[in-house]
Z-matrix of the N, CA and C atoms (Angstrom, degrees):
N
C 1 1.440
C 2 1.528 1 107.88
N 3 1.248 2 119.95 1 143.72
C 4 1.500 3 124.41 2 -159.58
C 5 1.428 4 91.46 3 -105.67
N 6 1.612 5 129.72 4 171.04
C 7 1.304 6 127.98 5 -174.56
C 8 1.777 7 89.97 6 -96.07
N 9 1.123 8 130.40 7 -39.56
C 10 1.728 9 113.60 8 169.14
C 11 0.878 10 123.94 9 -41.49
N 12 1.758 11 125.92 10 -35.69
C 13 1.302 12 119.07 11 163.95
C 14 1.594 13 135.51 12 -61.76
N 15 1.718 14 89.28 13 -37.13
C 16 1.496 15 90.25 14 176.75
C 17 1.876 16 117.69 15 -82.30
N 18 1.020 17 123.16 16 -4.84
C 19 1.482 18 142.94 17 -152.88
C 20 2.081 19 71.89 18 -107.56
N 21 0.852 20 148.62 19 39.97
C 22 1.486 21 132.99 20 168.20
C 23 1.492 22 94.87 21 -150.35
N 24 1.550 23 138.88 22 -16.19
C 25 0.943 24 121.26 23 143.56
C 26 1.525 25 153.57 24 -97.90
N 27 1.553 26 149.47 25 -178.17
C 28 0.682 27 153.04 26 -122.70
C 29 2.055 28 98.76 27 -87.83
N 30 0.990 29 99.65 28 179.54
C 31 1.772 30 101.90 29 156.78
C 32 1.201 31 90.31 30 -94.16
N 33 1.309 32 142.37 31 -106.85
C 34 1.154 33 125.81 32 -172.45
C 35 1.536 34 134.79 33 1.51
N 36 1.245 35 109.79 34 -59.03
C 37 1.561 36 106.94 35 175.09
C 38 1.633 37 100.30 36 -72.32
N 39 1.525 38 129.46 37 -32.88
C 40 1.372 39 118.17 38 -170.55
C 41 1.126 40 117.30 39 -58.06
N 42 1.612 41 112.78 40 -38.15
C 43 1.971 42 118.87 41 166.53
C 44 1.369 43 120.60 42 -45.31
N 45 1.767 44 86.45 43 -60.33
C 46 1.764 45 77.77 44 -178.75
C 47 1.337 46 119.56 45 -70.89
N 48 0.854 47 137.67 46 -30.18
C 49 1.536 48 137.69 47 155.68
C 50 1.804 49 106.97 48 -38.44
N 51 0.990 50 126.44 49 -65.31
C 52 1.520 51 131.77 50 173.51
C 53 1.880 52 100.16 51 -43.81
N 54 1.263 53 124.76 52 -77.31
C 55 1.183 54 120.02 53 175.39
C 56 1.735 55 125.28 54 -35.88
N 57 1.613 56 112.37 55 -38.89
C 58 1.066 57 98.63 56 171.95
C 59 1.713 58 129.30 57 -104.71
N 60 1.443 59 87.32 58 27.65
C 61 1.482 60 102.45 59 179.01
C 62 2.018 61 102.89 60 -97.65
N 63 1.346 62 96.32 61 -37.27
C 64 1.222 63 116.50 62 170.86
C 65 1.480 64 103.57 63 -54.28
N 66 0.953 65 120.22 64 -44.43
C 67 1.978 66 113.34 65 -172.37
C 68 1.128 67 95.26 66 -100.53
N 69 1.431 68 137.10 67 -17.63
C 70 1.853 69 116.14 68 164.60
C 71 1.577 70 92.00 69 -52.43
N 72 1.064 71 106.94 70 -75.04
C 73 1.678 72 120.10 71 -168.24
C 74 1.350 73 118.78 72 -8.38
N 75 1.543 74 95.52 73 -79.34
C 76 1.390 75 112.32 74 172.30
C 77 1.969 76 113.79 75 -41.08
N 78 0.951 77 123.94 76 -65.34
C 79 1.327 78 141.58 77 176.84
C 80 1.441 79 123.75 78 -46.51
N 81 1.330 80 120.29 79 -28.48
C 82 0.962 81 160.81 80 76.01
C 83 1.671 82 110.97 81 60.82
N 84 1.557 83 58.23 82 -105.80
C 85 2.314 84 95.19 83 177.49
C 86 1.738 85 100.33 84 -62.89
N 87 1.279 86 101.62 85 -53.09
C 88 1.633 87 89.94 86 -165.81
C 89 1.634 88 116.29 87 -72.52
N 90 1.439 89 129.11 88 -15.09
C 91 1.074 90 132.76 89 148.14
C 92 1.394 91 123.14 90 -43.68
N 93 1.429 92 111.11 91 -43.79
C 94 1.643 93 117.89 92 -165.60
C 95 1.840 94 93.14 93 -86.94
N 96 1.031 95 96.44 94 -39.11
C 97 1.907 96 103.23 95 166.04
C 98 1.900 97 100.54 96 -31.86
N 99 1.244 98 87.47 97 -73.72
C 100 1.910 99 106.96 98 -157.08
C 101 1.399 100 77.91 99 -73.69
N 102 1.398 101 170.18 100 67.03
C 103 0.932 102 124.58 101 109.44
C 104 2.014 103 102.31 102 93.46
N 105 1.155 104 117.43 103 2.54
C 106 1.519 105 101.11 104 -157.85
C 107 1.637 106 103.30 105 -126.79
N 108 1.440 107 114.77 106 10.87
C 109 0.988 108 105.81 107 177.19
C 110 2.241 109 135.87 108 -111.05
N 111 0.877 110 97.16 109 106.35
C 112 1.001 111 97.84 110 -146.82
C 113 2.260 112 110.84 111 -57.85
N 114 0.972 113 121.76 112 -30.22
C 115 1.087 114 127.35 113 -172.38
C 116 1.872 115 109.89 114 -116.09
N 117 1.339 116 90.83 115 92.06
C 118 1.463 117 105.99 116 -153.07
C 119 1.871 118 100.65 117 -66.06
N 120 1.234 119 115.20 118 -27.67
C 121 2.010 120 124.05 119 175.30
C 122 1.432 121 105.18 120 -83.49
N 123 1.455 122 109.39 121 14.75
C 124 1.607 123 96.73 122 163.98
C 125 1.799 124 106.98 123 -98.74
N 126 0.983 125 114.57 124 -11.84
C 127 1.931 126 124.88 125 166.69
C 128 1.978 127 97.06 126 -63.61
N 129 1.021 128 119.23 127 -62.07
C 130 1.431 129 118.79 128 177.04
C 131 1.276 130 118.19 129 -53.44
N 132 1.549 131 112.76 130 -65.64
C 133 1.822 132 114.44 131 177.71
C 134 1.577 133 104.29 132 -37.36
N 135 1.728 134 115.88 133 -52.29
C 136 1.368 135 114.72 134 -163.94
C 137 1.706 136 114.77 135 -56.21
N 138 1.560 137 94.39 136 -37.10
C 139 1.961 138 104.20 137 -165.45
C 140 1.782 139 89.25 138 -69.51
N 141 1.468 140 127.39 139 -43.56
C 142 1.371 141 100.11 140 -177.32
C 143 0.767 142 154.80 141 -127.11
N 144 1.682 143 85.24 142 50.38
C 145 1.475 144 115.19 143 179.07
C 146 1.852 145 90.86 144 -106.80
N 147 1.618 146 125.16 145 -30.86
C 148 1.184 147 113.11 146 167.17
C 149 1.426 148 112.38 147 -61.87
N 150 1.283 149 129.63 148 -17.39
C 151 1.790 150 117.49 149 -179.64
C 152 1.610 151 87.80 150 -95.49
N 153 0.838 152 148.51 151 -6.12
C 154 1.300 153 137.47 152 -172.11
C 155 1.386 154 99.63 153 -90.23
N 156 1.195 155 128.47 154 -42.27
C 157 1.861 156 137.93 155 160.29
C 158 1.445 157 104.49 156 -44.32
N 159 1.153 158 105.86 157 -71.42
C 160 2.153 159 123.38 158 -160.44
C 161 1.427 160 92.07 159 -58.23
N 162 1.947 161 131.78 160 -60.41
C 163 1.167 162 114.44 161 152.62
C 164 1.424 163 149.03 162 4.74
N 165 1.596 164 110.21 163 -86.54
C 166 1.473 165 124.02 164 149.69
C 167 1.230 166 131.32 165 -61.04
N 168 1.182 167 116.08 166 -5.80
C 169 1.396 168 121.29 167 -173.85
C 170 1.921 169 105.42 168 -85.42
N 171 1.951 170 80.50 169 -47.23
C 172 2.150 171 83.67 170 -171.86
C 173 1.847 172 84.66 171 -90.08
N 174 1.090 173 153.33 172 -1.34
C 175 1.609 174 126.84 173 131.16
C 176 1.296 175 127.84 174 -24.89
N 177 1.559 176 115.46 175 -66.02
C 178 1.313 177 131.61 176 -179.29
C 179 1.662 178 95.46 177 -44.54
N 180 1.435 179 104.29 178 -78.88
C 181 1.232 180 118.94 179 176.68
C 182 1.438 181 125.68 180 -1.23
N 183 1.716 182 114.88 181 -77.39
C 184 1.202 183 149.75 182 159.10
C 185 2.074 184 109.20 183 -23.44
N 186 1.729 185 96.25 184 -53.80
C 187 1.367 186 91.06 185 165.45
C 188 1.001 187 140.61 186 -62.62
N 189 1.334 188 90.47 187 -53.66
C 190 1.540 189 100.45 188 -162.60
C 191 1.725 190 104.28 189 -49.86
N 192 1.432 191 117.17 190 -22.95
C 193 1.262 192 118.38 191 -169.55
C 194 1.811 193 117.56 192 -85.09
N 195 1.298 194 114.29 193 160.00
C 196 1.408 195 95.74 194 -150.29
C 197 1.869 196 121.23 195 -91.32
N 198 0.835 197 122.06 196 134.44
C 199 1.966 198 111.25 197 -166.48
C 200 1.063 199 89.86 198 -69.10
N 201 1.428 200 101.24 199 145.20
C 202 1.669 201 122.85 200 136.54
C 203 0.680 202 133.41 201 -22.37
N 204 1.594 203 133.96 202 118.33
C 205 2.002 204 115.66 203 176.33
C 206 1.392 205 107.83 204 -66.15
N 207 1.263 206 105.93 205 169.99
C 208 1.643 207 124.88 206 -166.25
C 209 1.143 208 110.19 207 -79.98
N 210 1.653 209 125.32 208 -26.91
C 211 1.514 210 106.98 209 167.43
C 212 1.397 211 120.47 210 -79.77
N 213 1.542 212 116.06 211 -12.47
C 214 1.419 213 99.24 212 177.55
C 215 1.862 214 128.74 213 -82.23
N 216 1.551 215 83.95 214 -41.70
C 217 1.817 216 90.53 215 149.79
C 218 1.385 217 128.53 216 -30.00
N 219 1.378 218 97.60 217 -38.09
C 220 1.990 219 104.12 218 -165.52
C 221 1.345 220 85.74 219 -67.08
N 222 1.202 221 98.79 220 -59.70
C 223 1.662 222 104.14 221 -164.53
C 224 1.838 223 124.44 222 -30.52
N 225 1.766 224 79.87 223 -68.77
C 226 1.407 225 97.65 224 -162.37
C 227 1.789 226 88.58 225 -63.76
N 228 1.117 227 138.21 226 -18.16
C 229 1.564 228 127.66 227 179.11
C 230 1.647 229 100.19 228 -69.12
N 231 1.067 230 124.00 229 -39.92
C 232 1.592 231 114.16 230 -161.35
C 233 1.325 232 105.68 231 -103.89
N 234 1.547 233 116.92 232 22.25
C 235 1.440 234 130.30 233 -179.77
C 236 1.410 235 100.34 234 -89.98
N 237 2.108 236 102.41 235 -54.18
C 238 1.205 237 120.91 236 -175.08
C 239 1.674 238 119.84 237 -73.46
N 240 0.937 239 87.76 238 -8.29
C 241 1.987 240 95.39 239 172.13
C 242 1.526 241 101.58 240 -91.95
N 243 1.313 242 126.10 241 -40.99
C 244 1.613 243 130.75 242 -153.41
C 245 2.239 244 76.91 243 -65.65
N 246 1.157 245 105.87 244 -54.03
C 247 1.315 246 109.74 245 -161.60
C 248 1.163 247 121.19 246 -52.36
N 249 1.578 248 103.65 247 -53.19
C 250 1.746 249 104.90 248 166.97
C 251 1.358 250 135.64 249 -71.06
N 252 1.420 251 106.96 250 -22.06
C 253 1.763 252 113.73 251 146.76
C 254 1.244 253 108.02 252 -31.05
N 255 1.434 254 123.78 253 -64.02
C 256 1.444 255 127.48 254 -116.94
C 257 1.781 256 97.90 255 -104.45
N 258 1.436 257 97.87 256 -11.78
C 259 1.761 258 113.63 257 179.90
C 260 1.557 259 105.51 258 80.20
N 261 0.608 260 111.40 259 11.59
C 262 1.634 261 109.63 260 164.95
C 263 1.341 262 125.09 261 -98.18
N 264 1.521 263 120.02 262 159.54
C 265 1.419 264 120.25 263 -150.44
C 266 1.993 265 84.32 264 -103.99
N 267 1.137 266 101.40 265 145.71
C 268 1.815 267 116.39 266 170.67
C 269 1.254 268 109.95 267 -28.18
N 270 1.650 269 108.79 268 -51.33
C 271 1.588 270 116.18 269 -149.59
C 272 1.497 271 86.14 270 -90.78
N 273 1.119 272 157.72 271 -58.59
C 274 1.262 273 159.01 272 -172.82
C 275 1.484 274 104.20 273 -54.10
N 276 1.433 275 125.15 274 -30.42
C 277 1.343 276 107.85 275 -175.77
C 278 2.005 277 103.98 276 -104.39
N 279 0.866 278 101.82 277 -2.46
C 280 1.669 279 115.13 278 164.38
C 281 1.468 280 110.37 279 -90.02
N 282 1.611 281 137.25 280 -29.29
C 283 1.203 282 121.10 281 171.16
C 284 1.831 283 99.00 282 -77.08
N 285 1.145 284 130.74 283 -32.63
C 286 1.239 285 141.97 284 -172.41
C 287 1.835 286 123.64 285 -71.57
N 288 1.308 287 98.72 286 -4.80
C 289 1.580 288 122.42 287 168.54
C 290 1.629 289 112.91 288 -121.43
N 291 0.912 290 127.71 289 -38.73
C 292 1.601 291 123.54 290 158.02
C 293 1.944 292 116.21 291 -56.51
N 294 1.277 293 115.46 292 -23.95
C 295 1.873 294 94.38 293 174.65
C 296 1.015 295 106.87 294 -105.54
């Protein structure tokens, strides 16, 4: 399954698709366990086509949630440059502005 295909359906359908990629998987494995499975690269196709779901899924995710305004970005970018100029580690120069 290609990610264009999955990128044309729903969230909804993308779960259930994730869930039942999840029990190919599993089913899967325990076949190849017992001995009963005959096409041993169908365990692989399945795992990444399940990250190819979980992928698009925390995309969606990512949106739906809300950006940062643009002046604070600026900021916090020329916070993180002032720091690595200066050779100091983030966390050392963040305990060093809080006392």
């Amino acid at each position: 399954m290609k990610a264009k295909d999955i990128r044309e359906k729903s969230q909804g359908d993308m779960l259930e698709l994730e869930k039942s990629l999840v029990r190919d998987a599993f089913q899967a494995k325990l076949k190849n366990f017992t001995n009963r499975l005959d096409d041993t690269s169908q365990i692989r196709k399945i795992r990444r086509d399940l990250a190819r779901v979980k992928t698009l899924l925390g995309e969606l995710h990512r949106k739906a949630q809300e950006p940062a305004p643009v002046a604070s970005r600026a900021a916090s970018a020329t916070k993180t440059s002032a720091v690595r100029s200066a050779g100091k580690s983030p966390k050392a120069t963040a305990q060093t502005e809080t006392k």
